[in-house]
N, C-alpha and C positions, 0 to 999 in steps of 0.2 A: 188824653188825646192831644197833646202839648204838640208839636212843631217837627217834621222831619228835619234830619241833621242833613244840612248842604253837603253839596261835593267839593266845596273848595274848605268846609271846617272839618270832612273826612281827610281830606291831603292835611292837611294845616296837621292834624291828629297824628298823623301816621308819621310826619317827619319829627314832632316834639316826640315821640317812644324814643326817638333812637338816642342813647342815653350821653351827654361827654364821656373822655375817658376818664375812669377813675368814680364816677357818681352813679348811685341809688338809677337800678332800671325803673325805669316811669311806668313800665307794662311788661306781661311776660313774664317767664322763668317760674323758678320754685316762688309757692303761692306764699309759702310762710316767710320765706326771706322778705318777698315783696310786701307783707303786710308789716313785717317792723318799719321800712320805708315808709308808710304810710303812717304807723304808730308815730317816727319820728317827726313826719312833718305835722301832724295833727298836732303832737304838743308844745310844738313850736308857734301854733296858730294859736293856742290857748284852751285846747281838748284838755279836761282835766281827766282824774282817774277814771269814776264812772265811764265816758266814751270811749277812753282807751282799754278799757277793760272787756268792753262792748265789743272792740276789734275783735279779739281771741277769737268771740266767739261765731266770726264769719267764715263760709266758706263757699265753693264756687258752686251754682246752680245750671246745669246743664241747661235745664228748660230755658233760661233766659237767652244764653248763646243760640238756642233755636230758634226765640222769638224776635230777637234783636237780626239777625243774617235774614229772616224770612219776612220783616217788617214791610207791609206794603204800603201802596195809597189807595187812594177812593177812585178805582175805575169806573162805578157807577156817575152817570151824570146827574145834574143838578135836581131836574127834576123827581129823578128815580129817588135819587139819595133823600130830598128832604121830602119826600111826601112818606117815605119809610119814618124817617126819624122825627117828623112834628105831626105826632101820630094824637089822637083823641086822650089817650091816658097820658100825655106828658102835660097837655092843653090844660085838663081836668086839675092834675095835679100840682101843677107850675099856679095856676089862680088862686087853689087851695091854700098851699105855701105862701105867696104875695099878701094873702087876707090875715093869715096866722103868724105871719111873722113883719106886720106892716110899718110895728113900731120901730124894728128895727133894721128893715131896709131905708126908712126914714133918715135914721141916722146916718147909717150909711152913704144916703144920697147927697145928704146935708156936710159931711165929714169930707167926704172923697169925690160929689159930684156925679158918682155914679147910679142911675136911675136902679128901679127892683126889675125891669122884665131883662135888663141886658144881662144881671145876676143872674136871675134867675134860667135863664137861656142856658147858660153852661152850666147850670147846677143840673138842670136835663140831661142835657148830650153827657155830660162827664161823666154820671155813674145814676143816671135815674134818681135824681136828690140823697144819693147817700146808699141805696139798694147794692149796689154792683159797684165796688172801691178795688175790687182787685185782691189775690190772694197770695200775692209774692212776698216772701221772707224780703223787707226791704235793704235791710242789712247787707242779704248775700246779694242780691239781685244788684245794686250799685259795687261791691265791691267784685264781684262776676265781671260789671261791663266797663269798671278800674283796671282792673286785671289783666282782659281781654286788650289786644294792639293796635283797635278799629279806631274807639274815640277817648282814648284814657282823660287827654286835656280837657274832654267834659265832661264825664262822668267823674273824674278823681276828685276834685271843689268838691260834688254834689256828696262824694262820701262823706267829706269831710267836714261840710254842713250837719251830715246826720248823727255824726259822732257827735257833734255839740249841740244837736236836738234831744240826744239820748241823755250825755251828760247837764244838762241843763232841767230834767226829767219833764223837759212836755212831750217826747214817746217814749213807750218803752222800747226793750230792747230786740223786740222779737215785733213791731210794730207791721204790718203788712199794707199793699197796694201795690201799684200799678209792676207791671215791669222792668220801667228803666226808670223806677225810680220814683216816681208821683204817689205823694199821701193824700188821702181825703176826700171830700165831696164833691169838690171841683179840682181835686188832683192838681195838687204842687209839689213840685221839684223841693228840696229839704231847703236850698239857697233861699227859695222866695218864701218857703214858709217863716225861715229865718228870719228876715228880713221885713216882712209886711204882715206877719201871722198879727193876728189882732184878738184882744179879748171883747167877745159882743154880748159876754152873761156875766161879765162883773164875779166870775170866782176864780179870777189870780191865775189864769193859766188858759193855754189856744190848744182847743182840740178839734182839730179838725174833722176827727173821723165821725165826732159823736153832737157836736155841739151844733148847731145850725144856726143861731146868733154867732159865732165863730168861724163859718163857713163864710155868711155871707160879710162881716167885718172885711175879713181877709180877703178876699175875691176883690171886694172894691177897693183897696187899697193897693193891691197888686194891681187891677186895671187904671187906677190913676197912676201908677207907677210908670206902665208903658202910656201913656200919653193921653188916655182918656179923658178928652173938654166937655166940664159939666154941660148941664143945658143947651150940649149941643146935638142935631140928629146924627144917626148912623146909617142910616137902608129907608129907600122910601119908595115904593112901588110907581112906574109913570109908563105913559104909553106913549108910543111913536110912532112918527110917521111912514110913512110908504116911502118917501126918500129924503135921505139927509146926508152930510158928509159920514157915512159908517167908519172912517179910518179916527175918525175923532175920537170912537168909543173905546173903549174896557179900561182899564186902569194905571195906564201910563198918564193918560190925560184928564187933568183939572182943569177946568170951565167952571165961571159964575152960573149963577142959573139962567143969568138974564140971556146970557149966548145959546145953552139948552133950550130955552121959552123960543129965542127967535128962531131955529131951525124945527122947532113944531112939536117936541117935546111937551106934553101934558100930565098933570096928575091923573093917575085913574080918576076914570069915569069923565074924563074930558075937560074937566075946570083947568085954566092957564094955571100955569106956573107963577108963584109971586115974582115979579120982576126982583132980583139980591143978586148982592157980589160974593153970596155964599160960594166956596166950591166943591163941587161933585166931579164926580167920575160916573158916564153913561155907562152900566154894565148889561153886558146881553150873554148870560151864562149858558145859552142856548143855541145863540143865531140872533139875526135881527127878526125873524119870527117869533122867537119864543117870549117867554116872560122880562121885561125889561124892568131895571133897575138904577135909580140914583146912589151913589153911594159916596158918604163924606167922610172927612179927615177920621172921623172915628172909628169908620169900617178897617181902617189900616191897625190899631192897636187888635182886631181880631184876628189880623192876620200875623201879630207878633206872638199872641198865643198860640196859635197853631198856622201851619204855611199854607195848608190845602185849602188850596179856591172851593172846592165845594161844600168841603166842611165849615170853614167861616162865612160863607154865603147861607146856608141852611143856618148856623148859629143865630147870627145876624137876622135873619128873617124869623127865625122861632122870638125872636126877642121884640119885634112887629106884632107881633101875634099877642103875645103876653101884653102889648102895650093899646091893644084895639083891633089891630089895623085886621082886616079879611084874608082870607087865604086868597094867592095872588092868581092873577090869570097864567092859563097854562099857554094860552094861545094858540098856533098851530108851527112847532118849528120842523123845519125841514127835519127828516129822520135824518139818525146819525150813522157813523159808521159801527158794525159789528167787532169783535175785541183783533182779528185776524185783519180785517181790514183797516182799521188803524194801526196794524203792527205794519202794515205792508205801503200805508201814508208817512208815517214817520222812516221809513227806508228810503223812502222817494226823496221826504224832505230832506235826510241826511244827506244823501248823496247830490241833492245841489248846494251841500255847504253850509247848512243852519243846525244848531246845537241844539237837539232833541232831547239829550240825556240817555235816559237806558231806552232800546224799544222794547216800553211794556204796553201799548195800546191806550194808555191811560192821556187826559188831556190835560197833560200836565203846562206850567207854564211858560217851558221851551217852546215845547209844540206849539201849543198857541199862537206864540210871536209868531212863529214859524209859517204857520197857518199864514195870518193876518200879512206877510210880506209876500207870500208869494200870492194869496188874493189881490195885494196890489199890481203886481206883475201881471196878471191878468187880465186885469178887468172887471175884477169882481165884485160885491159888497164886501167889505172888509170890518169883517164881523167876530173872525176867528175861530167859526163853527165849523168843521169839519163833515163837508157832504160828499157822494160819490160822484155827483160834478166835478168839485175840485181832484177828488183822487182820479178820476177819468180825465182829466186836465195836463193832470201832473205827467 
């Protein structure tokens, strides 16, 4: 569940296909000619036979071109989405795992800094600790979306990575998972498995799909890789006031706490805030009604993993959960808008000139801004939640 690909590294993609004159098409054309292309540059990187052998035996996966063109996002809001996904059976089973494999999230935490509930968070959402890894030929499915003229400049490395996963024999050659590409129990790209795969059972080899001392190795060394500060917080539940500057909030802006403390910001359940020059980001994934959130430098590496606000908000918070904290208040937020009425608010918004993206209804984080500037133009709380106020406004 890694990261939607931007629109500015889909263009970026589309102008690297177009090949100089005289050189190896990057994407396109007959499949065979384009995979000696790849043969060549593979052994140029250091693919020895094994992975180049491995090539041959690729070919293109229609299903994936359906999955990859019809890729969405999380239209569900925050709410909806994570009270679906931090459901009783991941609770149950996420404590289970932490208890049974404690010695070696230890290490882990001790190694890389990274705690067991922020592990064990994405070992959930990614595939149910290991249950549900995905059943795509990983082979074809990366050299499918190589092939393909959408995003070759990211996907072609990740082939290239897996040839020398293959040739190095920590997968076989016929290995399966995700679609575009992701092995394992917390689903990595072949690059990062590469890269930060780690042995956590001491028998000479990372496997990801099976080993669960190797799941969790790896996980924390790829999240210290993207930025993850030991011992420090990520998501912490707080309540707020009835009025405060609202333009201050969501995640453009970093504040010490001591500034959040003085506009009336409290931990649940009412205790002050410790007076620190920590900094947070007031988040209100709802409205200033709904459930409110602290969130620190650490909540940004979950958004390196994956882009979608709600997905790294639900993650993030399932990883609260594994670590004590209670399921959060729902509060009471303004209702939102229905999936046609948001198609029919970001038309509004477009046409006074702010950059929405596609209109798919979804509240994505064009819209948002988008939201939040024209609530300032109004008069509004500038909150960035989406009511039929504001669309009756507009």
């Amino acid at each position: 569940m890694k990261g939607l690909i931007s629109v500015s590294a889909l263009l970026l993609s589309c102008l690297a296909a177009a090949p100089a004159f005289g050189q190896q098409p990057q994407c396109g054309g007959d499949f065979t000619t384009w995979l000696d292309g790849v043969r060549t540059e593979a052994r140029a990187d250091g693919v020895g036979e094994r992975g180049l052998a491995a090539l041959s035996e690729a070919k293109i996966d229609p299903k994936v071109i359906a999955r990859d063109h019809a890729q969405g996002v999380f239209a569900q809001n925050f709410i909806e989405f994570s009270s679906r996904m931090v459901n009783a059976y991941r609770l149950k089973i996420g404590k289970e795992r932490m208890k049974s494999y404690s010695g070696t999230f230890a290490k882990a935490e001790q190694a890389y800094g990274v705690p067991a509930p922020v592990i064990t968070g994405f070992w959930a959402l990614e595939t149910d600790f290991g249950a549900v890894q995905g059943n795509f030929d990983t082979l074809d499915a990366l050299a499918t979306l190589s092939h393909d003229c959408r995003r070759p400049d990211t996907f072609r490395p990740q082939l290239i990575a897996l040839l020398k996963l293959i040739d190095k024999g920590i997968v076989p050659v016929n290995v399966e998972g995700a679609w575009a590409g992701e092995i394992g129990q917390t689903q990595m790209l072949p690059r990062d498995y590469l890269a930060h795969g780690t042995d956590g059972d001491g028998d000479g080899r990372v496997d990801l799909r099976s080993s669960a001392p190797d799941v969790i190795m790896t996980t924390a060394n790829f999240l210290k890789s993207l930025g993850w500060q030991a011992g420090k917080p990520w998501m912490e539940e707080v309540e707020v006031p009835a009025q405060m500057p609202w333009d201050k909030t969501g995640m453009e802006t970093r504040l010490p706490l001591s500034q959040w403390a003085q506009w009336g910001v409290r931990n649940r359940g009412g205790a002050p805030l410790e007076p620190s020059n920590e900094q947070a980001s007031l988040v209100l994934p709802m409205g200033r009604l709904g459930p409110a959130f602290l969130m620190f430098d650490n909540y940004r590496v979950y958004l390196k993993w994956n882009q979608s606000f709600v997905y790294t908000m639900t993650a993030a918070y399932l990883a609260t959960r594994f670590a004590g904290a209670p399921a959060y208040e729902k509060r009471d937020p303004s209702p939102g808008l229905s999936l046609a009425e948001m198609k029919d608010l970001q038309r509004k918004l477009e046409t006074k000139g702010h950059d929405v993206g596609k209109i798919d209804g979804v509240l994505g984080s064009g819209t948002r801004a988008a939201i939040r500037a024209e609530q300032q133009k109004l008069g509004l709380p500038v909150d960035g939640w989406p009511t039929e106020a504001l669309l009756a406004a507009l």
